[in-house]
N, C-alpha and C positions, 0 to 999 in steps of 0.2 A: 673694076677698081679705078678711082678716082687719078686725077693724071699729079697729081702732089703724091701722093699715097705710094703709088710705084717706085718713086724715086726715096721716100725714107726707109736704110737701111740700121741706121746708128742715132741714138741721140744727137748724134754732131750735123747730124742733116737738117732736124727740129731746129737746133742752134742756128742755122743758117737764115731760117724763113723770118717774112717780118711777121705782123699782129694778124693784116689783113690774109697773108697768106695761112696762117693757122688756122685763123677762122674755118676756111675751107676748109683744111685740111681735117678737123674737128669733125666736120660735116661726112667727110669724106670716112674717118676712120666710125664713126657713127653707122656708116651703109655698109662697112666690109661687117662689124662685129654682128650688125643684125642678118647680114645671111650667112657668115659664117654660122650663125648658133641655129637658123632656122634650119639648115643643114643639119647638124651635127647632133645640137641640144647644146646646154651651158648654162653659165648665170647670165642671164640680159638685163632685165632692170638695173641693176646697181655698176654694173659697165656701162652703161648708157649713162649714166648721171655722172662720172666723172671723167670725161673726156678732157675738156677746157683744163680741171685742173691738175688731170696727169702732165700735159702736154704743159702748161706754165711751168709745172715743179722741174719737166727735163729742161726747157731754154734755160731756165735760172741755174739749174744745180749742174753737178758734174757726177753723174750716181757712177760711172766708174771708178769711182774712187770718193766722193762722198756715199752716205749711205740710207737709202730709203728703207723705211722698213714700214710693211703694211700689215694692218690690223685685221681684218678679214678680209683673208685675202682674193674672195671670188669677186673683188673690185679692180683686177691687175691689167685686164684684157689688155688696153691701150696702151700700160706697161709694156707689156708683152709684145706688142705689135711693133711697137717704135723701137725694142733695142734688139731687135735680128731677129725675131721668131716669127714673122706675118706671115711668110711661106708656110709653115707647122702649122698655123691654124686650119687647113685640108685635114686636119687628121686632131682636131681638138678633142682633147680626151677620148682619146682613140687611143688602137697600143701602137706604140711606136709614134705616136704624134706629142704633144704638147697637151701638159697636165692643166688643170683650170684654176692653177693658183700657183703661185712663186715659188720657183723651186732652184737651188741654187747648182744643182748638177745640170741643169738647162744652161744656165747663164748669170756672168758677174756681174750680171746687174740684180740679183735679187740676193736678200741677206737669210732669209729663213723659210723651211717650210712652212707655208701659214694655211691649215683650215678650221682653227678655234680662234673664235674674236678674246677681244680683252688685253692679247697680248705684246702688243706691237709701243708703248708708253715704256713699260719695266724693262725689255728686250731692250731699246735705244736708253735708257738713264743706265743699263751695262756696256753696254758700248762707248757711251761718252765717256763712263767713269774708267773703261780700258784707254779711251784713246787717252785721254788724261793724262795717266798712268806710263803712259809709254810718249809722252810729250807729242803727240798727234793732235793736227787740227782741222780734220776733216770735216765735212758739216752731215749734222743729221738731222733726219727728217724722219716722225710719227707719223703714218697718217691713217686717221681710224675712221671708222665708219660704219653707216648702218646700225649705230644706237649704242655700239660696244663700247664707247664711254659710259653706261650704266652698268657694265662687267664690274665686277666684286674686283678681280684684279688691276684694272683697270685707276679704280677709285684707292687701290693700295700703292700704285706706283705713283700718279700724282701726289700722293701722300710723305714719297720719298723723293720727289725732284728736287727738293731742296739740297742735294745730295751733290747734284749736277754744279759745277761751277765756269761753265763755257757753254756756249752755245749748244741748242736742242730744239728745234720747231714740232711742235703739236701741231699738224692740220685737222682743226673737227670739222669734218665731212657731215654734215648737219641735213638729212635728207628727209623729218621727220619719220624714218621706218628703221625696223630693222629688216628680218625677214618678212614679218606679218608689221603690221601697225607699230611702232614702240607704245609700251604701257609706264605707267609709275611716273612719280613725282618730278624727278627727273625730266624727264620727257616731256610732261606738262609745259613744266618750266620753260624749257625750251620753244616747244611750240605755242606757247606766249609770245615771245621774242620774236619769232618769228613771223607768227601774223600782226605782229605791230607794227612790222617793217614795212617800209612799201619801196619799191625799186629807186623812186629818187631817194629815200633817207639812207639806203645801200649806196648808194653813189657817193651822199656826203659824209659818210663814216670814213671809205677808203681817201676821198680823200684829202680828211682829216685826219687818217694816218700819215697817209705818205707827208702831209705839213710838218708834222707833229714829229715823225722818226727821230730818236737821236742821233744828235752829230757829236763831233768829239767834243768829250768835256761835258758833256748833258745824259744824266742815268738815265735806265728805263722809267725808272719810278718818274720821275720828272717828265716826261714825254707822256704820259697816260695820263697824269693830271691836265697837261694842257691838252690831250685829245680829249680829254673828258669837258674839259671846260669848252673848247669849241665845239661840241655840239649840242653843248648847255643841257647838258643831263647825265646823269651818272646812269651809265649802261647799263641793266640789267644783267645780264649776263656776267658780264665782269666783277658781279655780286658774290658770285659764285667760286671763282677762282682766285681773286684777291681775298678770298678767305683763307686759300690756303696758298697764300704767297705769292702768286702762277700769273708774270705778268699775262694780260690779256687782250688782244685785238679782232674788233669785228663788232655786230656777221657782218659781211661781204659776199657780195655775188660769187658763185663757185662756174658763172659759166661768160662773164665776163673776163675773156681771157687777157686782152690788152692792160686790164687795171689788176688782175692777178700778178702777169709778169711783174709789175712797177712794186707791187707791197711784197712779193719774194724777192726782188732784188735790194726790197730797204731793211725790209729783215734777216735777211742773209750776214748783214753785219754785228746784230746785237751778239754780245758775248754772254749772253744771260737765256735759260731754256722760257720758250715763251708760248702762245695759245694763238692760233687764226682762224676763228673761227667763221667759217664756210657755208653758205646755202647752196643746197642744189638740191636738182629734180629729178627725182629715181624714173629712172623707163625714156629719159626726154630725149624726143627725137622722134619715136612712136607711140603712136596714140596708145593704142592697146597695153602696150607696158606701162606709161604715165598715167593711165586711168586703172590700172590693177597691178599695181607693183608685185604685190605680192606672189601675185598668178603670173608673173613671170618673171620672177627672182631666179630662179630652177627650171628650165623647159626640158622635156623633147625636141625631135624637129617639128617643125611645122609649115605649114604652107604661105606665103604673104602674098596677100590680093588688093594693093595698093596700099592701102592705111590698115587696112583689116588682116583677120590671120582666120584661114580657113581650118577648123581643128581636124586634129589627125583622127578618124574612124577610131572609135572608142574600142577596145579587146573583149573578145570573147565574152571574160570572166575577169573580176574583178581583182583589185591589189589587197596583199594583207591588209595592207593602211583602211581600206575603204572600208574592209569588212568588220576592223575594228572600231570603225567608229561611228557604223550601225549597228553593230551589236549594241554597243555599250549605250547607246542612245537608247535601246531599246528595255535595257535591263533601266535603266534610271526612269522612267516612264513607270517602273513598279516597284524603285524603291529612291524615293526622296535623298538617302542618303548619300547618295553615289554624287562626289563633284569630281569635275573634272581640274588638274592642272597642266599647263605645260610651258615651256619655256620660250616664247617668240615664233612658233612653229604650230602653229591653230590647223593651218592649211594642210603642213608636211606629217601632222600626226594623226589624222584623218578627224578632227573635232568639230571642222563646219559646223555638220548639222548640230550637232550636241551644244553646241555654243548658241546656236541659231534658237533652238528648243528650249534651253535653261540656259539663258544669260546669269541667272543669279547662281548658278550653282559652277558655275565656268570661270576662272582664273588664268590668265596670263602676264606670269610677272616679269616678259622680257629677257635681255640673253645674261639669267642668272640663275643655274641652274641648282647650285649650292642653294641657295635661300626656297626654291621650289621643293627641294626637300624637308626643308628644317619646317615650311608654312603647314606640307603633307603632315607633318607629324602633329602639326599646333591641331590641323581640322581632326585627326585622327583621334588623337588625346579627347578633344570635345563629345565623340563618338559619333562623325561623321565617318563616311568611306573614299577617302581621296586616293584619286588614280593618277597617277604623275607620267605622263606622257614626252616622251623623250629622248632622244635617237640615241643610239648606246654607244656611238663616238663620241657623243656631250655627256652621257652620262654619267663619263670617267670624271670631269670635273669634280663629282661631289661624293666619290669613295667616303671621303669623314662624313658626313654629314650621314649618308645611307646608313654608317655603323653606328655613329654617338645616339643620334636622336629618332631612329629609324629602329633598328636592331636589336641595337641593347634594352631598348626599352618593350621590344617587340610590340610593338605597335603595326597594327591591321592593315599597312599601307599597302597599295597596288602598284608595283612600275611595269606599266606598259612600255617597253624596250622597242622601237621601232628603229628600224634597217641593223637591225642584226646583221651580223654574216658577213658578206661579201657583199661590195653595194655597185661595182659596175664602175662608170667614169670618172665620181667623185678622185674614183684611189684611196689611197693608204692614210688619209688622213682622215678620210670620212666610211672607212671598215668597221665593222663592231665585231670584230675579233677577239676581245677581251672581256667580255661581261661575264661569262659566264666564271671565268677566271678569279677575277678579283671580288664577283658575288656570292662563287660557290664555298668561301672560306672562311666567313660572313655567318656566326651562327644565330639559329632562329632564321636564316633567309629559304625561301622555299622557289627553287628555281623551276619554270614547265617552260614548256616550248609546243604549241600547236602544231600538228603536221599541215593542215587545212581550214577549209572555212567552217567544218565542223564543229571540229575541236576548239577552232579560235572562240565560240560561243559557251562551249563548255570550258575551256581555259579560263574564262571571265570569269561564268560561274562559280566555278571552285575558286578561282583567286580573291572575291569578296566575298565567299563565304567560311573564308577559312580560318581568320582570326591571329590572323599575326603575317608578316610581310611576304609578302610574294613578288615574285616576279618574272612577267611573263614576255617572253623574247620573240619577234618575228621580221623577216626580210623585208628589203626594198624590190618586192616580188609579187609576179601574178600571181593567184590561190590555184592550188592543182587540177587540171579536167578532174570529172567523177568517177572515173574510170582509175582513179589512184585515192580515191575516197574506198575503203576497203570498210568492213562492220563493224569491226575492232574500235574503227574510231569514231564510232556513235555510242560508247560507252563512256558514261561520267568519270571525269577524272576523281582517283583514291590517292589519297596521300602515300608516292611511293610508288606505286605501282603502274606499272608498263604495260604496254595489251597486244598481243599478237595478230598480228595482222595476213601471215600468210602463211601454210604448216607446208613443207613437203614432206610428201613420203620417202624414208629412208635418210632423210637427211643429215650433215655430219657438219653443215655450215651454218651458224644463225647472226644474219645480218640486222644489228641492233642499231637504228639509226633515232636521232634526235633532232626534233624539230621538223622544218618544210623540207630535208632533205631523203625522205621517207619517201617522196615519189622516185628519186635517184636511185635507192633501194630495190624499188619494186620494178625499178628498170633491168636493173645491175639480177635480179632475179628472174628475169622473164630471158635473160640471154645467156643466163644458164643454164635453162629450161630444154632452153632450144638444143643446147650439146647434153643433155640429157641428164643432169646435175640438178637435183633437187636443195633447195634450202628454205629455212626457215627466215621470218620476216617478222621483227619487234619492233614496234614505236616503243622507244623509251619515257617517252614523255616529262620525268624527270632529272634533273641531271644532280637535283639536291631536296631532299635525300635521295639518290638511285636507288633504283629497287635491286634490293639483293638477292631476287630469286632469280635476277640473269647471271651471275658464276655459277649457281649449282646448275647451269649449263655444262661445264666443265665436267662435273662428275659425270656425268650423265654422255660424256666421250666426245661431245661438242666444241668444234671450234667458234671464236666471235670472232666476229667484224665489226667495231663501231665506226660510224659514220657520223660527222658534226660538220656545221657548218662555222667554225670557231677557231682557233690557234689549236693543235695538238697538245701544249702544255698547259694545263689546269683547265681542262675542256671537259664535256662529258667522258671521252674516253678514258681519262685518267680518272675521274671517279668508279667507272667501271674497273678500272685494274686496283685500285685502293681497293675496294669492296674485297675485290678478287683476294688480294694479298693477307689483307686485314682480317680477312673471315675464313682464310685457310684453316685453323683452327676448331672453328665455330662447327664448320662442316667436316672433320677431320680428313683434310685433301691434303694432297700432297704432289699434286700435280702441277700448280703456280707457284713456280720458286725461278725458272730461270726462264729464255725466251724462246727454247728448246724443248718442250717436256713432254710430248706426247711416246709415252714408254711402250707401245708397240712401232712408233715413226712414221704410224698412221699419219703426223700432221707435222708440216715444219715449222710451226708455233703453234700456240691456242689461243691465246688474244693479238687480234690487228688493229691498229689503230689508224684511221681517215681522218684528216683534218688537216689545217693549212698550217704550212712549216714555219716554223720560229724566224720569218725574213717578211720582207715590205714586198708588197703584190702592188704592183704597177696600176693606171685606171688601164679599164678595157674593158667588154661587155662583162656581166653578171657570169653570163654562163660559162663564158672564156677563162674568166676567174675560180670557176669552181674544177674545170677541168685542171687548170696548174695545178690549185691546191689539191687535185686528184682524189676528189670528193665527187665524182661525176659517177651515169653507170657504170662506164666502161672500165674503170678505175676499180669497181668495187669489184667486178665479174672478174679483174683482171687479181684482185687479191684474192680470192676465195679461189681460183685456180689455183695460184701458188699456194697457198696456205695444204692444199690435198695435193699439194707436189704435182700438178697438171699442165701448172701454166709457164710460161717463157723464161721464167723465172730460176726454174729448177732443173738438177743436175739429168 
């Protein structure tokens, strides 16, 4: 650790150092974040680019008590380091360490959970319009990044700054990327701007701000004209924002930290919300990051071999992601109509190749995940096959859109759902514990879940050829050894229907599990094998419509276990107990009425339900998370005991 670096405990220590000394100290928190993450894993590129101007925003501002709020928040690291958490970084998105984004149970210096971009503009124009409100005059500070000024929402709150009548700083953090490349008009734009610039015409923009700042008695509007006139051009950029009212200053260097301080301390004064807009260099510091941002936005750990990174030994067998998107590469090679969408994530949705193969049939329209549905339905409508690629933490964003123009119209669209489940260090902001939830209620939606790399091929299959929306969910996971590849699931998927995977003899338990946690199943089954407990073993495979020939399990003197990798509430297991309930009737039972009903006492329920509790799961490993949520074997071995009055459980 760098000998500046040791000694900052508090913002107020930053406060203390001069330009020269920041410099360093920039340097220095540069080499902690790069082996803290080569250790750990983390976001690196986009920490690495904003060092200089975390560390301007703490000497200028007072964030104990003014208030920063950041837009995507896997930009904080340096945040994070400088206001008491640097020790926590040993255990970075670890459990019991330090989450990878602003979290405000950590520390008053952060204002919101953040890990969806767009929102950090609307969140600060409600805070100023509270402090307002209650005669405060704290200063606030946006600071967005990573492309998320092209967010839908984003474009709706500058749309209401005009709202604001006191002070409010926008920093756009302007790094030409998001996660992948930024795409769209937008961005063009931008990236115009930017290669037009060259380091000395940055130099005399700032400072022709700081000339130009108003002093008392002289409006913003007045001050912009005359920086506009000294440097005898009307800004580009500034085209964009005095459209819609939004004074504007910049670009400016974002790693010149000396001439940062000086233009946050002259705009600290305007009483009016205003724009700085910011260049900087995603990865800078390390070569490998600054030459492929993207491929290390998001790491593992990894090894550093002076400027280079030795890659970590590749696994056995590959990730859902990978195999998704060689499958799909593979089916588009036989049928033309297959395009791919997704939302700034080409890399995280496994599309490489497929984008590499068919650039014209490949769309990325940036971090907007509403309008990548509404575009699915434009190709769809045409009678293309659009597959909408999409992690299922973002793809809560666009519930209306899925319904209005997806659903209702039942239109053929495909959403590939990537990191389902429980996703490991991200945490509670980046789980997809909710998809199935808010999709399965959704009519015309047809929800599957692949157990493996089998079925992930045959998931595709059926989902482009089924003729109205699907949607097919899988983890931020290795695919299972073969050895949990059972026969069952080399049978094409049927609308509806489930396929057995493992029969015992005599058995009086049948472990119905859904999705990748089918090998957890078959775990949870071989250890009750062993104490001499036979059961039965169902891929569900759908979770909408469920196949209703698993209650007449029920009849038939059977207890269930559903096993998901989801919330408990509105998860496959509740469709399973609807069925159950709903079709009591149908089947003339009368055995599913309370939670109690086995009328010889054979069983101290008949339906169980696995899945993760109605509460926020901390980051920590994948696996560590599915044992909480008590989705793991020993979990299920452990219910299907109690369930036949066997286990620990029972009197």
């Amino acid at each position: 650790m760098g000998d500046l670096l040791q000694h900052i405990r508090s913002p107020k220590d930053v406060k203390n150092l001069s330009v020269s000394e920041l410099k360093v100290l920039a340097e220095e928190i540069r080499d902690f974040i790069l082996a803290s993450v080569s250790k750990r894993g983390g976001h690196l590129a986009s920490n690495l680019g904003v060092v200089e101007l975390t560390l301007a925003l703490h000497k200028v501002f007072d964030f104990k008590k003014d208030k920063l709020l950041w837009d995507v928040g896997h930009q904080c690291y340096t945040h994070k380091i400088i206001t008491g958490r640097r020790d926590k970084f040993k255990r970075l998105r670890q459990v019991d360490g330090i989450s990878g984004f602003p979290n405000p149970a950590e520390s008053e210096y952060d204002q919101f959970v953040v890990g969806h971009a767009g929102t950090s503009v609307a969140t600060a124009i409600g805070m100023a319009l509270g402090q307002h409100q209650q005669g405060k005059a704290d200063k606030i500070v946006a600071m967005v990044g990573d492309a998320s000024i092209v967010n839908g929402v984003s474009f709706e709150a500058l749309n209401n700054l005009g709202l604001v009548k006191r002070q409010l700083l926008i920093v756009l953090n302007d790094n030409s990327m998001a996660i992948d490349a930024t795409q769209g008009a937008l961005a063009k734009y931008f990236s115009r701007i930017r290669l037009s610039q060259t380091y000395e015409g940055m130099r005399k923009t700032t400072a022709n701000i700081l000339e130009h700042m108003p002093v008392f008695g002289k409006s913003v509007e007045e001050a912009i004209e005359r920086i506009k006139k000294g440097i005898r051009m009307t800004l580009p950029a500034s085209q964009l924002f005095e459209s819609l009212d939004i004074p504007y200053f910049g670009p400016v260097n974002g790693h010149d930290i000396g001439s940062l301080i000086k233009l946050f301390e002259a705009i600290n004064h305007l009483n009016h919300p205003a724009i700085l807009h910011v260049y900087t260099q995603k990865g800078r510091g390390f070569t490998p990051a600054g030459s492929r941002p993207s491929k290390y936005h998001s790491t593992g750990p990894f090894e550093i071999n002076g400027d280079t990174v030795e890659p970590p030994s590749p696994p056995a067998r590959r990730s859902f992601t990978s195999a998704f998107g060689s499958h799909l590469t593979e089916l588009a090679e036989k049928d033309k109509r297959i395009v791919a969408i997704t939302s700034a994530m080409c890399d995280g949705t496994g599309l490489v190749e497929f984008r590499k193969k068919y650039a014209d049939r490949f769309y990325d329209v940036g971090i907007a995940e509403s309008a990548a549905v509404d575009i699915a339905a434009g190709l769809s409508r045409t009678g293309l096959k659009p597959v909408v690629c999409i992690y299922s933490t973002f793809l809560q964003r666009s519930f209306d859109q899925i319904f209005q123009e997806v659903a209702l119209q039942n239109l053929p669209v495909v959403f590939c759902v990537d990191r389902a489940g429980l996703v490991g260090s991200d945490g509670p902001t980046h789980h997809g514990l909710m998809d199935i939830g808010f999709l399965r209620m959704i009519p015309n939606m047809v929800l599957i879940a692949p157990a493996n790399e089998v079925e992930m091929k045959l998931a595709l299959e059926f989902a482009l050829g089924a003729g109205k929306p699907v949607v097919l969910r899988y983890p931020r996971d290795i695919v299972p050894a073969k050895e949990y590849v059972r026969a069952g699931c080399s049978r094409p998927f049927k609308l509806g229907q489930s396929v057995v995977v493992k029969k015992g003899k005599g058995s009086q338990i049948v472990i119905v599990s859904y999705g990748s946690v089918l090998t957890e199943a078959l775990k949870a089954a071989a250890i009750l094998g062993e104490q001499g407990i036979a059961v039965d073993v169902i891929n569900g495979r759908f979770a909408a419509p469920v196949d209703r020939k698993l209650v007449s399990l029920l009849d038939h003197g059977k207890g269930i276990i559903t096993v998901e990798d989801h919330h408990l509430a509105c998860g496959f297991g509740s469709a399973v107990l609807e069925a159950a309930v709903g079709g009591s009737a149908r089947w003339g039972r009368k055995s599913v009425k309370t939670a109690r009903l086995g009328e010889s006492g054979q069983f101290r329920d008949r339906i169980r339900m696995l899945g993760a509790p109605r509460s926020l799961i901390r980051h920590d490993s994948r696996q560590a998370q599915l044992m909480e949520a008590g989705v793991n074997a020993d979990n299920i071995a452990e219910a299907a005991l109690d369930m036949l009055g066997a286990g620990p459980g029972c009197k």
